[in-house]
KEVOFI-957243 format. One record per residue: residue in three letters; x, y, z of N, C-alpha, C in turn; residue number from 0. Coordinates in nm, 2 decimals, padded with zeros to 4 digits. Example, Ala and Ser with C-alpha at 12.3 -4.5 7.8 and 13.67 -1.06 7.14 Angstrom:
<atoms>
{resn:ALA | n.px:01.32 | n.py:-00.57 | n.pz:00.78 | ca.px:01.23 | ca.py:-00.45 | ca.pz:00.78 | c.px:01.32 | c.py:-00.33 | c.pz:00.78 | resi:0} $
{resn:SER | n.px:01.28 | n.py:-00.22 | n.pz:00.71 | ca.px:01.37 | ca.py:-00.11 | ca.pz:00.71 | c.px:01.29 | c.py:00.00 | c.pz:00.79 | resi:1} $
</atoms>
This chain:
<atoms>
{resn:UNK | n.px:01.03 | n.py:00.21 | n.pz:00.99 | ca.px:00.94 | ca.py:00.32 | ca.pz:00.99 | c.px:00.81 | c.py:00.27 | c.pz:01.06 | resi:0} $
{resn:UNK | n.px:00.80 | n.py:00.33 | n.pz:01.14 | ca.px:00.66 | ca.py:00.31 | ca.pz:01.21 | c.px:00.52 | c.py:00.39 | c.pz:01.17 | resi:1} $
{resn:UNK | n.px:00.42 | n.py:00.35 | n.pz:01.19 | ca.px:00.25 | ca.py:00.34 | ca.pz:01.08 | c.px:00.24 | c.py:00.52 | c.pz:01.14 | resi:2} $
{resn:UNK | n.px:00.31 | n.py:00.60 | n.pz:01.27 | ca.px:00.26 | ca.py:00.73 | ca.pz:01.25 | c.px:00.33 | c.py:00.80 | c.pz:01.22 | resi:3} $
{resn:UNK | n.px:00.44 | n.py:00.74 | n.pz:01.18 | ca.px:00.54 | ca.py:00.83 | ca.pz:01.11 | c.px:00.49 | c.py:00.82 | c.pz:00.96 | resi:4} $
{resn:UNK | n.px:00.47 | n.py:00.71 | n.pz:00.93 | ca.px:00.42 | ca.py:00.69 | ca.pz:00.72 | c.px:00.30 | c.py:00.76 | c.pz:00.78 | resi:5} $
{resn:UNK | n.px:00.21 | n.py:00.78 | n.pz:00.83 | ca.px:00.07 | ca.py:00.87 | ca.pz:00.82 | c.px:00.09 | c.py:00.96 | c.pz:00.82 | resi:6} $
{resn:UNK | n.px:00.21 | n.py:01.03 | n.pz:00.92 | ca.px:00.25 | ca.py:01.18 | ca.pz:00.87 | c.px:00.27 | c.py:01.22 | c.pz:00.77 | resi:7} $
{resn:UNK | n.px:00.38 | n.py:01.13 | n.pz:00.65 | ca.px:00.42 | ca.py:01.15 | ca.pz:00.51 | c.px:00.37 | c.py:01.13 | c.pz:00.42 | resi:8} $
{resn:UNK | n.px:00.22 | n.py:01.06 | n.pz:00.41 | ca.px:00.12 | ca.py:01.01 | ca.pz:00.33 | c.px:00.03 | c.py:01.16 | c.pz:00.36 | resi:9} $
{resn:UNK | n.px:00.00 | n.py:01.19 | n.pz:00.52 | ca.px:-00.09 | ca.py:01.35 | ca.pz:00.52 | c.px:00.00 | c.py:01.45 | c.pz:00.46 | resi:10} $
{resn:UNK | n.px:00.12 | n.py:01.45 | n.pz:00.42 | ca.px:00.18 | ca.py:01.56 | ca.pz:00.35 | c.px:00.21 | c.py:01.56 | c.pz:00.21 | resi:11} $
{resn:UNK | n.px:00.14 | n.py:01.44 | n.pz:00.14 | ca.px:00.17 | ca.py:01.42 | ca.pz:-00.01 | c.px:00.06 | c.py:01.50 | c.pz:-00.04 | resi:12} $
{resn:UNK | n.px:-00.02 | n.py:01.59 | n.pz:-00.15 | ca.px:-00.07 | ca.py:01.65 | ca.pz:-00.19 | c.px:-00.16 | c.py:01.60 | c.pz:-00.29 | resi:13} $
{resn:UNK | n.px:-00.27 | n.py:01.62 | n.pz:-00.28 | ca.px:-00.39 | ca.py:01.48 | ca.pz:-00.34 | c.px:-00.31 | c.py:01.55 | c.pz:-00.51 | resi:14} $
{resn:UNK | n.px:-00.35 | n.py:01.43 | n.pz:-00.60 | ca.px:-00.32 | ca.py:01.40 | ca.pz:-00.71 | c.px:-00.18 | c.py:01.41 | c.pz:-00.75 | resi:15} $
{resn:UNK | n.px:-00.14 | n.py:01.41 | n.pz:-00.66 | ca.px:00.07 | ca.py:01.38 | ca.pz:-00.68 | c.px:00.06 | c.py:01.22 | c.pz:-00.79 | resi:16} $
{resn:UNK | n.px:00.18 | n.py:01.28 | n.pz:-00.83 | ca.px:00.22 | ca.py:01.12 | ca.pz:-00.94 | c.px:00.31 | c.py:01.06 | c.pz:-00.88 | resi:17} $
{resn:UNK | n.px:00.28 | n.py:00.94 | n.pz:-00.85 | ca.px:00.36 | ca.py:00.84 | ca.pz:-00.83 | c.px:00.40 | c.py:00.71 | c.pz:-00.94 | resi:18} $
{resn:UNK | n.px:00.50 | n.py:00.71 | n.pz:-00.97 | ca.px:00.54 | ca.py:00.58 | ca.pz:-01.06 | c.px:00.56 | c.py:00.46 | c.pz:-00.97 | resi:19} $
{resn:UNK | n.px:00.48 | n.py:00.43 | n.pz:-01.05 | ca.px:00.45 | ca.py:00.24 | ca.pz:-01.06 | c.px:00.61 | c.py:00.18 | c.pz:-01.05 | resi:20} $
{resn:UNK | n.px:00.62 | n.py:00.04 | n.pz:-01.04 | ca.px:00.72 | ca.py:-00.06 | ca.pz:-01.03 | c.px:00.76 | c.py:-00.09 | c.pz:-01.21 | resi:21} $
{resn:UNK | n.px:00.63 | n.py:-00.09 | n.pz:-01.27 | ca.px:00.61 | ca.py:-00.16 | ca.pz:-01.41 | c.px:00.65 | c.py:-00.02 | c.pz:-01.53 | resi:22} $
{resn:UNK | n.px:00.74 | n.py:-00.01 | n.pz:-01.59 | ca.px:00.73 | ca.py:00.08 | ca.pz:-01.68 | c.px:00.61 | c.py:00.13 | c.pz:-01.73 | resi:23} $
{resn:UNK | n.px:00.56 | n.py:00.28 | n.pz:-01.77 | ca.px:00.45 | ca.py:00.30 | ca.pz:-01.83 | c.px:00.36 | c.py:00.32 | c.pz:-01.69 | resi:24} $
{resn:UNK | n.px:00.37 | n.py:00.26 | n.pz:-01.60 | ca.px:00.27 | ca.py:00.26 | ca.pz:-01.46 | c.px:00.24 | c.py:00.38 | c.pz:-01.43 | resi:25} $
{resn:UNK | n.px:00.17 | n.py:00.48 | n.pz:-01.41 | ca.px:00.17 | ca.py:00.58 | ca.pz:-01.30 | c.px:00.01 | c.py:00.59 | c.pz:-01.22 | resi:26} $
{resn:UNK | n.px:00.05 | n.py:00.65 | n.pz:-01.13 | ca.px:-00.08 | ca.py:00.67 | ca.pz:-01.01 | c.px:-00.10 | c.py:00.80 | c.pz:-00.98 | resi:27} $
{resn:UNK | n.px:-00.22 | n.py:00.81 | n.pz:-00.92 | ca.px:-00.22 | ca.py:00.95 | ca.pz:-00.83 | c.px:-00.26 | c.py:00.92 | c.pz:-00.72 | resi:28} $
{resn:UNK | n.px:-00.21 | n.py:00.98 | n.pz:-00.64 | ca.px:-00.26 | ca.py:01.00 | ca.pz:-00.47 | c.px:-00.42 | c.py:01.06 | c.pz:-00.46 | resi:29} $
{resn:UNK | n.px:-00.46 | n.py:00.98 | n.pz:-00.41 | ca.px:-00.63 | ca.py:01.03 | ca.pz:-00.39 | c.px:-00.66 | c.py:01.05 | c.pz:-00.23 | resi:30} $
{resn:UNK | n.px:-00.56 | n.py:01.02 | n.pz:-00.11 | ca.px:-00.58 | ca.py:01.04 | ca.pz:00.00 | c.px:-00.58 | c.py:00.95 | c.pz:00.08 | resi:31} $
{resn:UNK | n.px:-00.62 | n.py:00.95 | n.pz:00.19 | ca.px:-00.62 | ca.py:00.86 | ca.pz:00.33 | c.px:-00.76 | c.py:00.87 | c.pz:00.38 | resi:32} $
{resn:UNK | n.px:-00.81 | n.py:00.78 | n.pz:00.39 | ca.px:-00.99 | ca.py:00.74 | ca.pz:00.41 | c.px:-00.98 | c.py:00.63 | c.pz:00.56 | resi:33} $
{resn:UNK | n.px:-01.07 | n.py:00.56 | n.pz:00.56 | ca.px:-01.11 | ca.py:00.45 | ca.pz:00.68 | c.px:-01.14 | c.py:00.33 | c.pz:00.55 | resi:34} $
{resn:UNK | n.px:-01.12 | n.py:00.24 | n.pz:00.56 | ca.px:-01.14 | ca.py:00.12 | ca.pz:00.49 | c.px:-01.36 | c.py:00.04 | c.pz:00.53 | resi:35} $
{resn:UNK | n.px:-01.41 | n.py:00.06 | n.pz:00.43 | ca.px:-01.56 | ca.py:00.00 | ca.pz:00.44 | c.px:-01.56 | c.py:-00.12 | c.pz:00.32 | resi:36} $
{resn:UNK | n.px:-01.51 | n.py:-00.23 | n.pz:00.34 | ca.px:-01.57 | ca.py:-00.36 | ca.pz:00.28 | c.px:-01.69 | c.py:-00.36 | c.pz:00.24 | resi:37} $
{resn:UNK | n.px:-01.82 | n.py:-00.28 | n.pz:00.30 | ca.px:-01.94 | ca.py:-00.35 | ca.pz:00.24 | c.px:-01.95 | c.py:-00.48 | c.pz:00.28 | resi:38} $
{resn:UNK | n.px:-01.91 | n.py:-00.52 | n.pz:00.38 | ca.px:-01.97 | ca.py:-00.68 | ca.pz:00.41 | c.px:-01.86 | c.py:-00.76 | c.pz:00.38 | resi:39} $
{resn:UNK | n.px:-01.80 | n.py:-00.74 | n.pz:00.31 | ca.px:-01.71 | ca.py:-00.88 | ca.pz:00.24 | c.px:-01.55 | c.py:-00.88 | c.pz:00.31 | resi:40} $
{resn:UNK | n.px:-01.53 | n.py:-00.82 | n.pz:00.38 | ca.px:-01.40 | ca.py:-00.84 | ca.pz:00.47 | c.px:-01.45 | c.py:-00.74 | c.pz:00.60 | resi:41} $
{resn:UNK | n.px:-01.53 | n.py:-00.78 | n.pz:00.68 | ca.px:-01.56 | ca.py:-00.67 | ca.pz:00.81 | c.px:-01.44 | c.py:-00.67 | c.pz:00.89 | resi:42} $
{resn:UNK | n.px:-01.36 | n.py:-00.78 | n.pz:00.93 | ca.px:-01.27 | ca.py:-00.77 | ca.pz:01.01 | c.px:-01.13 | c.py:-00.64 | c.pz:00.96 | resi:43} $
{resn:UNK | n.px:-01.16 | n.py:-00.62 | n.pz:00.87 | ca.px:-01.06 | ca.py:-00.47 | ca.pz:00.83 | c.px:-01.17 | c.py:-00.35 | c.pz:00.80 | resi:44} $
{resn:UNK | n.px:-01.33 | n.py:-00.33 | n.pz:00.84 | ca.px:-01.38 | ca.py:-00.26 | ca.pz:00.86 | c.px:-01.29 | c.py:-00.11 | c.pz:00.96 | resi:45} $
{resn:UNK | n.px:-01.32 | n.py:-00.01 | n.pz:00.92 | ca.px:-01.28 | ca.py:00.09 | ca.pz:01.00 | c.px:-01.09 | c.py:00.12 | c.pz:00.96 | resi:46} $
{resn:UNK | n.px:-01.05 | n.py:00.01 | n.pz:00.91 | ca.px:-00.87 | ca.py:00.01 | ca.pz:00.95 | c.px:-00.84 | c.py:00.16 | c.pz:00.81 | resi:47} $
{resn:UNK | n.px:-00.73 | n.py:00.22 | n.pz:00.86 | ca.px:-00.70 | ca.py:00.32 | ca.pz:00.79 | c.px:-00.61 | c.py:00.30 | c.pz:00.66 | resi:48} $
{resn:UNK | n.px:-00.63 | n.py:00.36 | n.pz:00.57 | ca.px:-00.63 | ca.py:00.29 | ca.pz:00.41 | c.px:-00.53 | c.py:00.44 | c.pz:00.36 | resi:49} $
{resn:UNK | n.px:-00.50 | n.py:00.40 | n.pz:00.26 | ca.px:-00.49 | ca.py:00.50 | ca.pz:00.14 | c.px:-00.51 | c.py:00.44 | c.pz:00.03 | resi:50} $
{resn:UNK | n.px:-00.57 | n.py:00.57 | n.pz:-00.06 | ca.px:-00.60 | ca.py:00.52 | ca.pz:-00.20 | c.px:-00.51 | c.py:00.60 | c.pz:-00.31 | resi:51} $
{resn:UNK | n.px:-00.51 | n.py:00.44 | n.pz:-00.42 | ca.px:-00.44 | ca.py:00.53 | ca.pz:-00.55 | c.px:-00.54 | c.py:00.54 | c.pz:-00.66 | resi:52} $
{resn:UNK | n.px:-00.50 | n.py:00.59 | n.pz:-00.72 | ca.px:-00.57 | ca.py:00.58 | ca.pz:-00.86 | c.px:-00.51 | c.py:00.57 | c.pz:-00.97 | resi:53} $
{resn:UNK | n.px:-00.57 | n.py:00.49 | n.pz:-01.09 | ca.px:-00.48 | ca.py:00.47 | ca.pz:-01.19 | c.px:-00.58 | c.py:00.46 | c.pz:-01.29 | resi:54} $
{resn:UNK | n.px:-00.55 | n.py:00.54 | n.pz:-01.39 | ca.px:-00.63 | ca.py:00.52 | ca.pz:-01.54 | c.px:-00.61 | c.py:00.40 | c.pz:-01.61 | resi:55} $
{resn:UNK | n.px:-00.51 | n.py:00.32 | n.pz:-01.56 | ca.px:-00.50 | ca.py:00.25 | ca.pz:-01.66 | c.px:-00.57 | c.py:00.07 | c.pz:-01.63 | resi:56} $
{resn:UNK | n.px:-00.61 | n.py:00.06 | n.pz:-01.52 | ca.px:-00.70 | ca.py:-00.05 | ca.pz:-01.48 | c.px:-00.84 | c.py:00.04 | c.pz:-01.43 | resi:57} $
{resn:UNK | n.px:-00.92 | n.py:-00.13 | n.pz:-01.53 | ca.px:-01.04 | ca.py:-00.07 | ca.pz:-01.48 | c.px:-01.12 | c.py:-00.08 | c.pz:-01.37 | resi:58} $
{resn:UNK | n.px:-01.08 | n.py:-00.10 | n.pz:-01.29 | ca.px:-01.11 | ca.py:-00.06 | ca.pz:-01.15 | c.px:-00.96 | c.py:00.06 | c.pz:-01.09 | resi:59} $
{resn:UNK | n.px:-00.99 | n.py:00.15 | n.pz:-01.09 | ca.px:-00.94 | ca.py:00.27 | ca.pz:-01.11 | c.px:-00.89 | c.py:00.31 | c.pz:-00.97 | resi:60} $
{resn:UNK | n.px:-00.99 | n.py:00.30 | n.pz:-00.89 | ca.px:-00.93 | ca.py:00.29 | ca.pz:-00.73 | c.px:-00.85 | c.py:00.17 | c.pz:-00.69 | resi:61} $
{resn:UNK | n.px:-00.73 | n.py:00.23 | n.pz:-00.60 | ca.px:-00.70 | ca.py:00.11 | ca.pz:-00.55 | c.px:-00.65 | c.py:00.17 | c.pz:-00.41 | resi:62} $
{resn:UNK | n.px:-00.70 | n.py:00.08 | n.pz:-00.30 | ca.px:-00.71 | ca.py:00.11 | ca.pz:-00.16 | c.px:-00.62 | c.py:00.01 | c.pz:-00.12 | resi:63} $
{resn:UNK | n.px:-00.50 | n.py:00.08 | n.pz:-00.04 | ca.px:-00.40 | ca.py:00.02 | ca.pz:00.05 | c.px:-00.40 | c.py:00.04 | c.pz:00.22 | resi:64} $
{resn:UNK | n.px:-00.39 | n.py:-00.09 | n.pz:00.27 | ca.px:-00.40 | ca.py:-00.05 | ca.pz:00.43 | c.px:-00.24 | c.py:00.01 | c.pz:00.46 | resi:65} $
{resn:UNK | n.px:-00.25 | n.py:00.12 | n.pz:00.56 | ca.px:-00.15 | ca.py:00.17 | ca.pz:00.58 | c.px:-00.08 | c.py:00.07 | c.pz:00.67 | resi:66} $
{resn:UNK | n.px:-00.11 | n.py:00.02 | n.pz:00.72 | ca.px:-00.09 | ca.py:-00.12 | ca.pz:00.86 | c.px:-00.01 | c.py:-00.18 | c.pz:00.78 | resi:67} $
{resn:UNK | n.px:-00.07 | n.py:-00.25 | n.pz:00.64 | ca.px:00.04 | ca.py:-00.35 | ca.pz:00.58 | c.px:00.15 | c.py:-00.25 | c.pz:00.52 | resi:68} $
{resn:UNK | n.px:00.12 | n.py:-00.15 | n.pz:00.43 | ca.px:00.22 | ca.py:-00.05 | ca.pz:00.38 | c.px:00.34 | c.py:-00.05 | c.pz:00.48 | resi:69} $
{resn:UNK | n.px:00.31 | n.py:-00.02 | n.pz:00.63 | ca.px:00.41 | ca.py:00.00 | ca.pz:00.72 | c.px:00.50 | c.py:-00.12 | c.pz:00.70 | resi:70} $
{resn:UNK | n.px:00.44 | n.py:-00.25 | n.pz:00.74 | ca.px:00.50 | ca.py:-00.39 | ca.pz:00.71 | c.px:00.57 | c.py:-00.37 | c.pz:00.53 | resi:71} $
{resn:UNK | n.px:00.53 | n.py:-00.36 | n.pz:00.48 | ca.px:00.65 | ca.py:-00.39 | ca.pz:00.35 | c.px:00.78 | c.py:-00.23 | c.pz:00.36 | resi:72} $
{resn:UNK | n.px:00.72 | n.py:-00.17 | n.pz:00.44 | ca.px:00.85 | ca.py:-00.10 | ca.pz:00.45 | c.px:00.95 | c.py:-00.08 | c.pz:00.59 | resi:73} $
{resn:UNK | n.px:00.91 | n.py:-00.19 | n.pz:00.66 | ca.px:01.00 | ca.py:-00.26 | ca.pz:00.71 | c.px:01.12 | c.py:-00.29 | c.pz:00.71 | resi:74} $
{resn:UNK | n.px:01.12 | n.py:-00.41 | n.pz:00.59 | ca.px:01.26 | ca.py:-00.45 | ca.pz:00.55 | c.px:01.40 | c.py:-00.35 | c.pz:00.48 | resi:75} $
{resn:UNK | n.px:01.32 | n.py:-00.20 | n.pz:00.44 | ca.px:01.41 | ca.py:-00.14 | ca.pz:00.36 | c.px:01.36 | c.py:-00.14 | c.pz:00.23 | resi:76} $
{resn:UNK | n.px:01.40 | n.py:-00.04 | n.pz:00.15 | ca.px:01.40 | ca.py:-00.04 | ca.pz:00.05 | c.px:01.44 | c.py:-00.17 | c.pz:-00.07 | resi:77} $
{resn:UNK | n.px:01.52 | n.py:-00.21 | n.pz:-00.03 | ca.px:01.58 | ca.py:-00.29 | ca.pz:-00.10 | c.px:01.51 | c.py:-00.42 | c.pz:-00.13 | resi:78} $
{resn:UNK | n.px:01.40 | n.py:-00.44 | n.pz:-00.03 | ca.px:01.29 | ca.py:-00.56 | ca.pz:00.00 | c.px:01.19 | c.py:-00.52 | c.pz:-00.11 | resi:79} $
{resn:UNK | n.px:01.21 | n.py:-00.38 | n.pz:-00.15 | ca.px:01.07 | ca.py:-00.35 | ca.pz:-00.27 | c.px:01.12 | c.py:-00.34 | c.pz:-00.39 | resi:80} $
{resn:UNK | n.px:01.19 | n.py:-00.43 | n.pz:-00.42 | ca.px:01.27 | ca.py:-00.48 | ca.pz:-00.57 | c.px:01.16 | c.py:-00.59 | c.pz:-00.64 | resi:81} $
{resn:UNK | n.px:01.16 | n.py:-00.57 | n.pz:-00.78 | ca.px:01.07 | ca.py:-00.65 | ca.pz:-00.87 | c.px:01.05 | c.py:-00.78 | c.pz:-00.85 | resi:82} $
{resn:UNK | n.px:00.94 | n.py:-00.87 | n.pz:-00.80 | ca.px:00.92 | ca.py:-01.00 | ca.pz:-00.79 | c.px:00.98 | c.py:-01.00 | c.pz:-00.61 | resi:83} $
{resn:UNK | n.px:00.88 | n.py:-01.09 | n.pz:-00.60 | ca.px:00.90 | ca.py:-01.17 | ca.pz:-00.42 | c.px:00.80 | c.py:-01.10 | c.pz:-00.33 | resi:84} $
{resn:UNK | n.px:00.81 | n.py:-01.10 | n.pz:-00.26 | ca.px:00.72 | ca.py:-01.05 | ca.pz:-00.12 | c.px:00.85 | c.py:-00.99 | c.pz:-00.02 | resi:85} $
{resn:UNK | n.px:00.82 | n.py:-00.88 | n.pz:00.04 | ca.px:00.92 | ca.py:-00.88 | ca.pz:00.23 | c.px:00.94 | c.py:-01.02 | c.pz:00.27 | resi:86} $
{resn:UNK | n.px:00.99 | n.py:-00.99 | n.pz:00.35 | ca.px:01.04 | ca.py:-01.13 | ca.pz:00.43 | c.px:00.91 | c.py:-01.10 | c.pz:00.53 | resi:87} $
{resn:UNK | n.px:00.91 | n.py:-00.94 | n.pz:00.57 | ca.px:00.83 | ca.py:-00.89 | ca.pz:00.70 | c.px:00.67 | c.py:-00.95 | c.pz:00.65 | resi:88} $
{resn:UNK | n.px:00.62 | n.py:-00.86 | n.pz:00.58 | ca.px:00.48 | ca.py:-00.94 | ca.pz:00.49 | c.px:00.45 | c.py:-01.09 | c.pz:00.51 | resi:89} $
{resn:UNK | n.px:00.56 | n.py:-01.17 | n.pz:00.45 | ca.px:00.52 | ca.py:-01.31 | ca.pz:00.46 | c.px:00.50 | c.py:-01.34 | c.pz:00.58 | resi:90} $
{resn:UNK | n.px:00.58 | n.py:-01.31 | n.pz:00.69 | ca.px:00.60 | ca.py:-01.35 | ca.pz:00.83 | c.px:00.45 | c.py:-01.29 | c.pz:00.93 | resi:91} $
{resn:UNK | n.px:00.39 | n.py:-01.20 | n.pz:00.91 | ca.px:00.28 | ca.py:-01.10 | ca.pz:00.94 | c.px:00.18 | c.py:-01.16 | c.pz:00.87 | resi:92} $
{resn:UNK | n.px:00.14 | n.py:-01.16 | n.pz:00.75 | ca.px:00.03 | ca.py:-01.15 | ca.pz:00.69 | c.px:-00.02 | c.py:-01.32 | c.pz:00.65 | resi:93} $
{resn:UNK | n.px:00.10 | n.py:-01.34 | n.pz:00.57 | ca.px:00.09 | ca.py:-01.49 | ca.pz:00.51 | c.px:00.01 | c.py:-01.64 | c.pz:00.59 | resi:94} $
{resn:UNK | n.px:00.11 | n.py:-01.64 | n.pz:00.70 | ca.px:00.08 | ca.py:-01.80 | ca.pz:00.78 | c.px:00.00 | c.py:-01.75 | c.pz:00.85 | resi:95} $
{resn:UNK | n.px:-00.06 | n.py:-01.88 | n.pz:00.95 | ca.px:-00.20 | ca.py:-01.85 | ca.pz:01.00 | c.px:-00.34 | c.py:-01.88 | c.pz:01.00 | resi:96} $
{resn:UNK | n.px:-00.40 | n.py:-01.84 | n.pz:01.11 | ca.px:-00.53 | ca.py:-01.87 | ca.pz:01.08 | c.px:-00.63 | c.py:-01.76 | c.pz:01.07 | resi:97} $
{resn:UNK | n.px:-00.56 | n.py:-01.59 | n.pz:01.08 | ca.px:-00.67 | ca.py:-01.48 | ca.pz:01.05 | c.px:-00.72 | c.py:-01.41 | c.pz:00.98 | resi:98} $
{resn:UNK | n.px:-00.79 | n.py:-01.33 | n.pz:00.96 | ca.px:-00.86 | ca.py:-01.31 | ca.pz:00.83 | c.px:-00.72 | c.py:-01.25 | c.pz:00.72 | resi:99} $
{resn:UNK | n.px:-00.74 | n.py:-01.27 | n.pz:00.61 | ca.px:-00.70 | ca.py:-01.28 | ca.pz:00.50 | c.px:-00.68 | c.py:-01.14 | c.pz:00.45 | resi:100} $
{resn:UNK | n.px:-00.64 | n.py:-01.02 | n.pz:00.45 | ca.px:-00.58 | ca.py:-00.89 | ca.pz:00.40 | c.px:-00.63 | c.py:-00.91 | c.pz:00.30 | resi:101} $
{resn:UNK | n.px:-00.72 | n.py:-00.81 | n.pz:00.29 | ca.px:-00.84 | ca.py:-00.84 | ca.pz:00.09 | c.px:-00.73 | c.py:-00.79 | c.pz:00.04 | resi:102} $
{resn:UNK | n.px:-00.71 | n.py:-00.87 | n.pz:-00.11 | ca.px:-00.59 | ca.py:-00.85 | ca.pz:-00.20 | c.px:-00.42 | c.py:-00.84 | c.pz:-00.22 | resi:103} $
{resn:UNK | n.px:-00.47 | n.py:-00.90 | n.pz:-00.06 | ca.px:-00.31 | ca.py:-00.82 | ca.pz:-00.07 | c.px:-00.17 | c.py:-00.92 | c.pz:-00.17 | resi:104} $
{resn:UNK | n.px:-00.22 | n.py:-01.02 | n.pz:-00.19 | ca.px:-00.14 | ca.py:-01.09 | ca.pz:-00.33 | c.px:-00.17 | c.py:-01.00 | c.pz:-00.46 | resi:105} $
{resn:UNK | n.px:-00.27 | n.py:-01.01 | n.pz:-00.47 | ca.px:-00.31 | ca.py:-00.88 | ca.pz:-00.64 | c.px:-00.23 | c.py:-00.76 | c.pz:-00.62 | resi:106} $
{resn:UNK | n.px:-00.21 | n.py:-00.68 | n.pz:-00.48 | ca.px:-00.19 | ca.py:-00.58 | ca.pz:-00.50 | c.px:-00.02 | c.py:-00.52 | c.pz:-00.43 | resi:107} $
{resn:UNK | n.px:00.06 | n.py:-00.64 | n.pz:-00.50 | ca.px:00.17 | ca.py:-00.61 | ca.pz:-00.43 | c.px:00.24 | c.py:-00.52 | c.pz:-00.49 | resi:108} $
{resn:UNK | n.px:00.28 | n.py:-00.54 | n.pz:-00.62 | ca.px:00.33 | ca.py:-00.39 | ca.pz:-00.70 | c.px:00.28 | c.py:-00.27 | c.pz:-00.64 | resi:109} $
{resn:UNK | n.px:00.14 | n.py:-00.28 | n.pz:-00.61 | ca.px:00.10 | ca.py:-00.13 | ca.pz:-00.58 | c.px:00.19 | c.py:-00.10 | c.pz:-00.44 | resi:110} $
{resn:UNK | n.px:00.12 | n.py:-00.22 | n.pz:-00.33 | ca.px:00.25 | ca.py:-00.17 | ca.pz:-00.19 | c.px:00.35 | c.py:-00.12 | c.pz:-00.26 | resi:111} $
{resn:UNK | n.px:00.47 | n.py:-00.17 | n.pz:-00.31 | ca.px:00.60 | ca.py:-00.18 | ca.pz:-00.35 | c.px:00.60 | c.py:-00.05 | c.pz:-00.43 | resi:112} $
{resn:UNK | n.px:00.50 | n.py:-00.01 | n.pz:-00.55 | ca.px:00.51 | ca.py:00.12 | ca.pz:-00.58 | c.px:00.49 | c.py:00.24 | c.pz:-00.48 | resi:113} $
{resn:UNK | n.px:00.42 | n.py:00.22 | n.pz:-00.40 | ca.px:00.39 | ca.py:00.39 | ca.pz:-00.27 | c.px:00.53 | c.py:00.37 | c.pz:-00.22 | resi:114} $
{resn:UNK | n.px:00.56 | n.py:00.25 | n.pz:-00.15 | ca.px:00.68 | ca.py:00.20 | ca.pz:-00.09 | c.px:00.79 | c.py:00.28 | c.pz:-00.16 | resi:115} $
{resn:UNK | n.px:00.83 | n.py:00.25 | n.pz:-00.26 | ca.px:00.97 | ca.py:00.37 | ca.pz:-00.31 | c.px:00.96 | c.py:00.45 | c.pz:-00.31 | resi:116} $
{resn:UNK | n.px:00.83 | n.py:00.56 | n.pz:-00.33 | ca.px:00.81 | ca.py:00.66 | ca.pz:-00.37 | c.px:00.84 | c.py:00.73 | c.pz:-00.22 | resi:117} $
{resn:UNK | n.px:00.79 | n.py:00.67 | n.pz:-00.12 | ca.px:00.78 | ca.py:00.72 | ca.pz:00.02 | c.px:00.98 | c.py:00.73 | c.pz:00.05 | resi:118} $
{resn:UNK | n.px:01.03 | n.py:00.58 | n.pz:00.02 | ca.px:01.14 | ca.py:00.63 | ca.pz:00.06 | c.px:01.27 | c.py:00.69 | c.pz:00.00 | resi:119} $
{resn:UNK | n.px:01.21 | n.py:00.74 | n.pz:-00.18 | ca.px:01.23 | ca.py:00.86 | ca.pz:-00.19 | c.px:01.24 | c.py:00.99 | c.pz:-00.14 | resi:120} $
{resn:UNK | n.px:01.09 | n.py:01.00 | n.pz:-00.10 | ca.px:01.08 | ca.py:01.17 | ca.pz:00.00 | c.px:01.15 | c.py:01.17 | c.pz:00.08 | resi:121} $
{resn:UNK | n.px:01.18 | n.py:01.02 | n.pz:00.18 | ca.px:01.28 | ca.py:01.03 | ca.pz:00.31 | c.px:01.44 | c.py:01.08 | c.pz:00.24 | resi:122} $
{resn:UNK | n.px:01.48 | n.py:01.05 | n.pz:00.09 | ca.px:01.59 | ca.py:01.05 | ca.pz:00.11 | c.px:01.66 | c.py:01.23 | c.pz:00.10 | resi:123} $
</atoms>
């Protein structure tokens, strides 16, 4: 799946939709598609186009995902967004190297992995 086809299906989710988490008990809501502002602390993904979830149950309540990487974990298929590991695509993209560093994107792999199903639910 390519990044304007998941932008089409992310602009057609309906703000506060529930999405279930990877983790039992997990859930989220869709809060939308924004432009990513670091504040200084990662400018090289200044501007890149994001979606955010939200979740009551961490206290940092927002959580902003680049759509760019989202595309890359749904890559390999569904079957790549099973409990524990990384894509093969992800590692190969994001991991090695010498450029800047995707803020969080180790912290926030369940979250990819959770939109990730949910998205290729709607496709099914």
């Amino acid at each position: 799946m390519g990044e304007e086809e998941l932008l089409r299906i992310l602009a057609a989710i309906r703000i506060g939709q529930a999405i279930p988490g990877m983790n039992r008990g997990t859930l989220y809501r869709f809060a939308g598609l924004g432009l990513y502002n670091s504040h200084g602390r990662a400018r090289d993904f200044d501007g890149w186009q994001i979606v955010t979830l939200e979740s009551q149950q961490r206290s940092r309540a927002h959580i902003r995902l680049f759509v760019s990487v989202l595309a890359t974990y749904l890559k390999d298929g569904k079957a790549s967004l099973a409990y524990g590991g990384t894509p093969r695509s992800v590692v190969l993209t994001y991991l090695p190297g010498d450029g800047p560093r995707v803020p969080h994107l180790g912290e926030y792999g369940s979250h990819y992995k959770s939109l990730g199903r949910y998205i290729f639910s709607l496709r099914a």
